[in-house]
Backbone as CSV, one residue per row, in Angstrom:
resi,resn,N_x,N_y,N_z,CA_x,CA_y,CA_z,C_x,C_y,C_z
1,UNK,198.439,80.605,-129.443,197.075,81.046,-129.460,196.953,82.288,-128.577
2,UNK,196.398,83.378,-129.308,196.221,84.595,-128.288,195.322,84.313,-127.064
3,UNK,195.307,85.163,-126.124,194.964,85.063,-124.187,194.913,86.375,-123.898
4,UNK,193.841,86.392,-123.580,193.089,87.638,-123.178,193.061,87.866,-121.882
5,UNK,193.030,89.493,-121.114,192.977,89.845,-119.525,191.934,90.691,-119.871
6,UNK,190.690,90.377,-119.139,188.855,91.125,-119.213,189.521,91.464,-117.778
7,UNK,189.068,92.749,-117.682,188.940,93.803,-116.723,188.449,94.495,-116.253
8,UNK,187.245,94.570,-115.286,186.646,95.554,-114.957,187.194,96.756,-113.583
9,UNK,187.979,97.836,-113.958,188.121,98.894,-113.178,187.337,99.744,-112.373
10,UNK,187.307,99.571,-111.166,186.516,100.684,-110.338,187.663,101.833,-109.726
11,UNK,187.165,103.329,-110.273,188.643,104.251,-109.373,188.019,104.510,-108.360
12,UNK,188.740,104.261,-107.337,188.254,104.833,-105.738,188.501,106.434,-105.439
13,UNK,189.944,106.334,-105.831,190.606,107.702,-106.166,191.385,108.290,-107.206
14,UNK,190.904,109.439,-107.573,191.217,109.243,-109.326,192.845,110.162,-109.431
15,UNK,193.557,110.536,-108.115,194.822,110.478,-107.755,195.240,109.539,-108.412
16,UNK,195.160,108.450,-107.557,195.820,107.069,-107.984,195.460,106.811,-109.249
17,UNK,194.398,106.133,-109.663,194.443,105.961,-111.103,194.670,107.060,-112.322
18,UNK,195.161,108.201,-112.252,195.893,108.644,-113.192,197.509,108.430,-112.909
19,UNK,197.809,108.115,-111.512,199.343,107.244,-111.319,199.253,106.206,-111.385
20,UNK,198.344,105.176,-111.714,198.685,103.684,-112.034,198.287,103.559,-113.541
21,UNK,197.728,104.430,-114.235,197.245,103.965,-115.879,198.279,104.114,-116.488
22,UNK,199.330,105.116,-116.840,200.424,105.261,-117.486,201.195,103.852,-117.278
23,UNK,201.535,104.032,-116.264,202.762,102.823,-115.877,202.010,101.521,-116.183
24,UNK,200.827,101.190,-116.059,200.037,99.752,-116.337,199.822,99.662,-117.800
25,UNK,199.710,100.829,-118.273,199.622,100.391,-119.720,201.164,100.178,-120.433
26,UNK,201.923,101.148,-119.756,203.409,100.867,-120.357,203.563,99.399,-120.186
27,UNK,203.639,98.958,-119.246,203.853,97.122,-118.910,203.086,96.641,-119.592
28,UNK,201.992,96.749,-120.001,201.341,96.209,-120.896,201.728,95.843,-122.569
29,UNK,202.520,96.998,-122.735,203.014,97.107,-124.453,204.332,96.635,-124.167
30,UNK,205.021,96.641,-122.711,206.256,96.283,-123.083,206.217,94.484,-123.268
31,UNK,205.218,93.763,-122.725,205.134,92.407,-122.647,203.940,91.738,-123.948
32,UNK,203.923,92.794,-125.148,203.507,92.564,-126.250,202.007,92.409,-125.680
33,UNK,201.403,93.172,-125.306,200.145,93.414,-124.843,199.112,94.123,-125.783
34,UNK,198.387,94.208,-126.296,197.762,95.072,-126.955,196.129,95.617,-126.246
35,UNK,195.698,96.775,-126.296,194.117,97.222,-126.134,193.036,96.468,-127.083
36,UNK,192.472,95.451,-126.749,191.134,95.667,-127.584,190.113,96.265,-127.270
37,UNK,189.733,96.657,-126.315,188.761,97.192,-125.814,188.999,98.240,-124.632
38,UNK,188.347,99.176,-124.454,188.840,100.591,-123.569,188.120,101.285,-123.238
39,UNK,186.651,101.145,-122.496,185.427,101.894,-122.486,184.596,101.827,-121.166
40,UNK,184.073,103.061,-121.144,183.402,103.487,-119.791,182.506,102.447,-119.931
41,UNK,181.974,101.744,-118.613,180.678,100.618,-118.309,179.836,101.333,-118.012
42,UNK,178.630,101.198,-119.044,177.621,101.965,-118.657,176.533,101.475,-117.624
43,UNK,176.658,100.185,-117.248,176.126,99.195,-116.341,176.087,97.984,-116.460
44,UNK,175.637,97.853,-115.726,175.944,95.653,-115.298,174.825,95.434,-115.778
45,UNK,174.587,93.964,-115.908,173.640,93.396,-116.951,173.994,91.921,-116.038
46,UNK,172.763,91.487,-116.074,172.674,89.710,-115.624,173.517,89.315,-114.464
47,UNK,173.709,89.591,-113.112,174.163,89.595,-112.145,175.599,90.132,-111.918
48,UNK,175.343,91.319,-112.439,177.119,91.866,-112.725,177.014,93.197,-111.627
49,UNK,178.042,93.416,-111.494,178.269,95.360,-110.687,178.781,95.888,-112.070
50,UNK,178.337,97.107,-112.093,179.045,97.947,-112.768,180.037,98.711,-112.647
51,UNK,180.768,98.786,-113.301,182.698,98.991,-112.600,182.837,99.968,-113.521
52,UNK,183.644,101.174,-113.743,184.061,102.784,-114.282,184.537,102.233,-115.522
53,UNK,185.657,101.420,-115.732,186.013,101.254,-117.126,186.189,99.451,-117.236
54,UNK,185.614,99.186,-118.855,185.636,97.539,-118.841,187.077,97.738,-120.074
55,UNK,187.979,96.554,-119.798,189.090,96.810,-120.590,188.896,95.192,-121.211
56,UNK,189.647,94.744,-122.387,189.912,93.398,-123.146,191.396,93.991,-123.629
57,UNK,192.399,93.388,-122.962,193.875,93.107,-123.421,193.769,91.799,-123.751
58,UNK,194.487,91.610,-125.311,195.006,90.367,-125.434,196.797,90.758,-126.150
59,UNK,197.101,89.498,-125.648,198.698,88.729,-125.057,198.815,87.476,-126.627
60,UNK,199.445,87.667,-126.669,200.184,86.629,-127.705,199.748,85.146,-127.343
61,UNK,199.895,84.878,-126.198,199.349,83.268,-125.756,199.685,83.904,-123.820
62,UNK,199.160,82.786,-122.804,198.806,82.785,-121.690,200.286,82.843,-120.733
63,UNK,201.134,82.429,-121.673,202.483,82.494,-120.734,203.355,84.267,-120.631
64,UNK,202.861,84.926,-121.927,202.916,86.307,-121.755,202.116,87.346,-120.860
65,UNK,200.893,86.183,-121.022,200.277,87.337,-119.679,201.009,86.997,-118.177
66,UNK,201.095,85.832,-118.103,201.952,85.782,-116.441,203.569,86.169,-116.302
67,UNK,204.017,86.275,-117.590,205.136,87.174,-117.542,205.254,88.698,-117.376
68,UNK,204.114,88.712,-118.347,203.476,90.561,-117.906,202.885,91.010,-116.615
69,UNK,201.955,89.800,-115.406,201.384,90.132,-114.508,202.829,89.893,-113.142
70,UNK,203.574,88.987,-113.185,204.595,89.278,-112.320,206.082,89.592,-112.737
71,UNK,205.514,90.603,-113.786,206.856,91.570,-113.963,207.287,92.357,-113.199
72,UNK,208.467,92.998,-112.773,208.552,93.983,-111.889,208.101,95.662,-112.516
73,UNK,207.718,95.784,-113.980,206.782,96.972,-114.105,205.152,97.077,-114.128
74,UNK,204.549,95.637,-113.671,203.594,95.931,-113.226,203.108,95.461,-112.088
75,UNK,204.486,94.972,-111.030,204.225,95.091,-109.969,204.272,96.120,-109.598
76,UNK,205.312,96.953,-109.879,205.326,98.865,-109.546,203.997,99.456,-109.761
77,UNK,202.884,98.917,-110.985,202.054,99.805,-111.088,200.922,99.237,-110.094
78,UNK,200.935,97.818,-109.668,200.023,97.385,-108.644,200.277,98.275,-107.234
79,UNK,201.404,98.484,-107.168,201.980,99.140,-106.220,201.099,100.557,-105.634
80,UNK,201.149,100.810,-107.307,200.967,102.245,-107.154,199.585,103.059,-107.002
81,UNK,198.742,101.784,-107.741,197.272,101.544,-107.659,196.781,101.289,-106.105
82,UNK,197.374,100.391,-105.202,197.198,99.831,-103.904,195.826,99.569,-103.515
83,UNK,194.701,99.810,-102.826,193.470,99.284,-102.378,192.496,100.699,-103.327
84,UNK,193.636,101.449,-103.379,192.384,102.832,-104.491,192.050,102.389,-105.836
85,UNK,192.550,101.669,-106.499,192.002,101.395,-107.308,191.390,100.176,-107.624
86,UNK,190.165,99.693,-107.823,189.783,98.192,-107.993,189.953,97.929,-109.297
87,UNK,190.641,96.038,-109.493,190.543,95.773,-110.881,190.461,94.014,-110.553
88,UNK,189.170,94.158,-111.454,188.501,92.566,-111.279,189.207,91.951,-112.406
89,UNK,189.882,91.432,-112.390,190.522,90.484,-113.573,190.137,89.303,-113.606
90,UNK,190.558,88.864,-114.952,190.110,87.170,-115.481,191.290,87.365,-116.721
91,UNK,191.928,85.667,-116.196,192.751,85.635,-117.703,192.341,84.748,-118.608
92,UNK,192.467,84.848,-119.577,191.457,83.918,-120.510,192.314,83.015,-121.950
93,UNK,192.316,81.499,-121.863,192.792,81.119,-123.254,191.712,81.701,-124.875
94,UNK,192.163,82.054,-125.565,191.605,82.331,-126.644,191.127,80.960,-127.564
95,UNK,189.791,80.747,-127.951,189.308,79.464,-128.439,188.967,80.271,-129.682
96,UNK,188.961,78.779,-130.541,187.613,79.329,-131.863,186.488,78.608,-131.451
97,UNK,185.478,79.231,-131.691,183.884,79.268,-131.001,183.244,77.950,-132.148
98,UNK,184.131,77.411,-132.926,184.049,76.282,-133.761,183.802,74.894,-133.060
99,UNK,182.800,74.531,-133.081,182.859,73.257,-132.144,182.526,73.368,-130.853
100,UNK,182.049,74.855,-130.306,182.218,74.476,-128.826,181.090,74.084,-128.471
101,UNK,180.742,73.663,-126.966,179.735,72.720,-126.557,179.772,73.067,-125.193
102,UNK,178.480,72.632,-124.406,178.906,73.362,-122.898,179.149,71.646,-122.443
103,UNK,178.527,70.907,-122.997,178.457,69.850,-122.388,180.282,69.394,-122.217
């Protein structure tokens, strides 16, 4: 079942994040990662901050994303990002919205 990484990016310094996007997205495709989503936040809505770019990667299933998040090419790009760049992550199982219930 595909597993999604929601992302909201804040650049502190846009040094750094043009040296951590290359290399984070490379790790990304090398661990069968794909872009669904890639777009400036135009603001927060319902108790949110608004963060520079909102991203949706999804992963083949949830064990590719933790192979992709402590890989050693995107520990290099965490590296490279360091406290300049913010990235709020969430990893997510992929459901069908068939049946669901909050209860």
């Amino acid at each position: 079942m595909p597993a999604y990484v929601v992302v909201n990016v804040d650049v502190l310094d846009e040094e750094a994040g043009l040296a951590y996007a290359p290399v984070a997205q490379a790790s990304i495709r090398y661990h069968g990662g794909r872009y669904l989503v890639m777009v400036p936040t135009p603001g927060a809505f319902e108790d949110g901050e608004a963060a520079a770019l909102f991203m949706v990667v999804e992963f083949p299933d949830m064990d590719r994303i933790w192979e992709w998040y402590d890989s050693p090419e995107y520990r290099r790009a965490r590296a490279i990002r360091g406290d300049r760049v913010r990235a709020g992550t969430v990893f997510v199982d992929g459901a069908s919205p068939e049946g669901f219930s909050w209860s």
